[in-house]
C-alpha positions in Angstrom: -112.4 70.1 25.3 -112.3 68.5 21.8 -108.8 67.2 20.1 -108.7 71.2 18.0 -108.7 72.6 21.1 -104.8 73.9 19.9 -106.2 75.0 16.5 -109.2 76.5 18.0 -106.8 78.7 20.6 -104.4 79.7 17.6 -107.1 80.9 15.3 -108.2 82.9 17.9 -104.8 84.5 19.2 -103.9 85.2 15.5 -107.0 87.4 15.3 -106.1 89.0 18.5 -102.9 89.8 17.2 -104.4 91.5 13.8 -107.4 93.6 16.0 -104.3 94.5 18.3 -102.3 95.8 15.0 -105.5 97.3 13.0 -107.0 99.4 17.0 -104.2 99.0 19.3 -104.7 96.7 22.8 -107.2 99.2 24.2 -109.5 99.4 21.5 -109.4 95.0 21.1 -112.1 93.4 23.0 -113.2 90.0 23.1 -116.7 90.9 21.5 -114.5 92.6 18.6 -112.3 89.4 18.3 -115.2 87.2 18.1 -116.8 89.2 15.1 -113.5 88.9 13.2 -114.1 85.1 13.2 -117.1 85.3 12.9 -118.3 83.8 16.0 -120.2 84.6 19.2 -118.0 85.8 21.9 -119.1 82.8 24.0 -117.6 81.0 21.8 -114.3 82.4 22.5 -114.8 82.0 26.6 -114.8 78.2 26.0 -111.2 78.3 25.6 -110.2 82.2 27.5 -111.1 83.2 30.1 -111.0 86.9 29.3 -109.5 89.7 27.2 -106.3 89.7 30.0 -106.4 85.9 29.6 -105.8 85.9 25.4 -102.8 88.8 25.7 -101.1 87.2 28.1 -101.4 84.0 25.9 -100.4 86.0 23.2 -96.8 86.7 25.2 -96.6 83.3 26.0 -96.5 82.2 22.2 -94.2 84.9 21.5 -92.2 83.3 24.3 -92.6 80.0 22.9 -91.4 81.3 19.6 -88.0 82.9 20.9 -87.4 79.3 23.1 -87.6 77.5 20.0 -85.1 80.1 18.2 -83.0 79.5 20.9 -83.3 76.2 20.8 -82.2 75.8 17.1 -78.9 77.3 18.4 -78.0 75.4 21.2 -78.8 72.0 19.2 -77.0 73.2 16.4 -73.5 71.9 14.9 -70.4 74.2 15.5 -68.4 75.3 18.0 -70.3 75.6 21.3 -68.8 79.8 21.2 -70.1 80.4 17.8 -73.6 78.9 19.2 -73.9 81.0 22.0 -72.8 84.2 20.1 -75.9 82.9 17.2 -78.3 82.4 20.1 -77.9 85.5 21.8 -77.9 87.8 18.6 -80.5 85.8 17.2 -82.8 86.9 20.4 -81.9 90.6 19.7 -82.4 90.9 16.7 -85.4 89.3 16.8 -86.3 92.0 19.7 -85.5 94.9 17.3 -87.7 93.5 14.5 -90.5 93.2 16.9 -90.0 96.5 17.6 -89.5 97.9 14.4 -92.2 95.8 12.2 -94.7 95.0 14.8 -94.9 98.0 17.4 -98.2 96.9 18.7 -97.4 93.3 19.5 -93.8 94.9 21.0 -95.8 97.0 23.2 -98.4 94.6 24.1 -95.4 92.0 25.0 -93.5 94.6 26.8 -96.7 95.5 29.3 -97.4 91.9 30.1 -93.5 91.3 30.6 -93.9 94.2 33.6 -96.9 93.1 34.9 -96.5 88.9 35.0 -93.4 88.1 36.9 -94.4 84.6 36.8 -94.1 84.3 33.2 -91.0 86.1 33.0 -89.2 83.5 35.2 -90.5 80.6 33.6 -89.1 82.3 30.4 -85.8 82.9 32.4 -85.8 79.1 33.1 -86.0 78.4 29.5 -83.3 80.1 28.4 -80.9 79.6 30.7 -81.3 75.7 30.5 -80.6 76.7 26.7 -77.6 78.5 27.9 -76.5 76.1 30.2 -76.8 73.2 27.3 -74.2 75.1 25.0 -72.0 75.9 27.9 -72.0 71.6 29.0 -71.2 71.0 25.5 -68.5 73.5 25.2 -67.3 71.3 28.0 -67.2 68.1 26.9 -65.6 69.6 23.2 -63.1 71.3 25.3 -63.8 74.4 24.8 -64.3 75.6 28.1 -63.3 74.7 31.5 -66.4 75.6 34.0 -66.3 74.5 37.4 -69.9 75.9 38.1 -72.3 74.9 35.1 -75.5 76.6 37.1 -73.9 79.9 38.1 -72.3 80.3 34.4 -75.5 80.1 32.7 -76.8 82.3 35.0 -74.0 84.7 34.5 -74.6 85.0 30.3 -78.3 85.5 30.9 -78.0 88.4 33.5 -75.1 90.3 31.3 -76.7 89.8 28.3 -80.4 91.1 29.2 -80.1 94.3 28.8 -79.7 93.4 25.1 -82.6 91.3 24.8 -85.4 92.4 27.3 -87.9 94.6 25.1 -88.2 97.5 27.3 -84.0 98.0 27.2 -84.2 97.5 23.5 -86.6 100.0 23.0 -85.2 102.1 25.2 -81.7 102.0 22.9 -83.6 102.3 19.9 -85.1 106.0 21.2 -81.8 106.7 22.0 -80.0 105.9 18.7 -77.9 104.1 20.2 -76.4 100.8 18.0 -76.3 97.7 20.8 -75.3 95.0 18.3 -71.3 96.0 18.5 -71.8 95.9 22.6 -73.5 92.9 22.4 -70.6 91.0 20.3 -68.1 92.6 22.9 -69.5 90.8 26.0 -70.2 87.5 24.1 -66.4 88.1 23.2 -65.8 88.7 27.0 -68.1 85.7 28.6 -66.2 83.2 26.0 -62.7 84.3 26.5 -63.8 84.2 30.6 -65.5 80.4 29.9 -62.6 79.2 27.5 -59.6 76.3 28.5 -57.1 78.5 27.7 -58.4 81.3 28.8 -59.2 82.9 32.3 -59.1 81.4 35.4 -61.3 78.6 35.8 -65.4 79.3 36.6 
C-alpha cells in the first residue's frame, strides 16, 4: 500500500458519505461510489473490502471525530466540572445536529452502532479514559475526592448515555421531548456526588 493510502481511503469515504445523502445506504453501492470518483470499482477494493466494509469505516471516522471533540475537553483549561459538563454536552449536541442536518449519515451510524458491538466498546473505551482524565485531574486540583478512579468514569458514561447514544436521541427528538435541561441536571448530580465538599467519598 503506497504512503496516500490515508488520502486515498478519505476520498473515498467522503463520496460514500455524499451517495449515502444524494440515494440513501440502500441505493449506495461500491460500483456507484467508484463512478462518482471516477474510477473502476477495483480500484476501490484495493483499500475496502466491500460496501459493509466502507460504512462501517464511515462510523468509525465519525467515532474518531466525537473522540477528538472529547478530547479537546478533557485537555482543556478550567475547572475539571466545567470540562466534564463541556464534554458531555458537546457529544449531544453534536448527536442532535447529526440528527437534524445529516439524517442519512445519523441513520447509517445508528444501524452499524446495533449491529458492531465491537466497535461500540472500543468507542466506550475511548471515552471513558476521556472521562476518567478529567475526573484524575479534578483530583489533583482538589476538586474532587474519588477513591475509585475506574468505577467513577464508568459511572458518568453509563448515566449519561442515554443522552448521547443516537438511537435514545432520536428517540427523544420524535418524542419532543427537550434532553439538554436533564442532561445539565445529572452532570449537576455526578459533580456534586464527585466533589471534596460534597458527598461521601467514591
Amino acid at each position: 500500500m503506497t504512503n496516500d493510502a490515508p488520502d486515498h481511503r478519505d476520498r473515498i469515504l467522503d463520496t460514500a458519505a455524499e451517495q449515502v445523502r444524494r440515494f440513501g445506504e440502500a441505493k449506495t453501492n461500491v460500483v456507484d461510489i467508484a463512478k462518482a470518483m471516477g474510477l473502476s470499482h477495483s480500484a476501490i477494493y484495493r483499500y475496502f473490502r466491500s460496501k459493509s466494509d466502507i460504512f462501517d469505516a464511515l462510523a468509525a471516522r465519525t467515532m474518531a471525530e466525537e473522540a477528538d471533540l472529547a478530547a479537546r475537553f478533557a485537555k482543556s483549561d478550567g475547572s475539571a466540572a466545567e470540562r466534564l459538563r463541556g464534554l458531555v454536552l458537546a457529544l449531544h449536541r453534536s448527536k442532535r445536529a447529526k440528527l437534524g442536518d445529516d439524517p442519512e449519515i445519523h441513520g447509517l451510524y445508528r444501524r452499524i452502532l446495533a449491529e458492531r458491538p465491537d466497535l461500540v466498546a472500543d468507542y466506550a473505551r475511548r471515552m471513558t479514559a476521556l472521562v476518567r482524565q478529567v475526573l484524575e485531574d479534578g483530583i489533583a486540583r482538589g476538586e474532587f475526592r474519588i477513591r475509585d478512579l475506574d468505577a467513577a468514569a464508568g459511572v458518568v458514561r453509563d448515566a449519561v448515555t442515554v443522552f448521547v447514544h443516537p438511537a435514545h436521541v432520536e428517540q427523544a427528538v420524535v418524542a419532543g421531548l427537550e434532553m439538554e435541561p436533564r442532561l445539565q441536571a445529572v452532570v449537576d448530580i455526578l459533580v456534586a456526588g464527585f466533589a471534596a465538599t460534597g458527598q461521601p467519598d467514591w
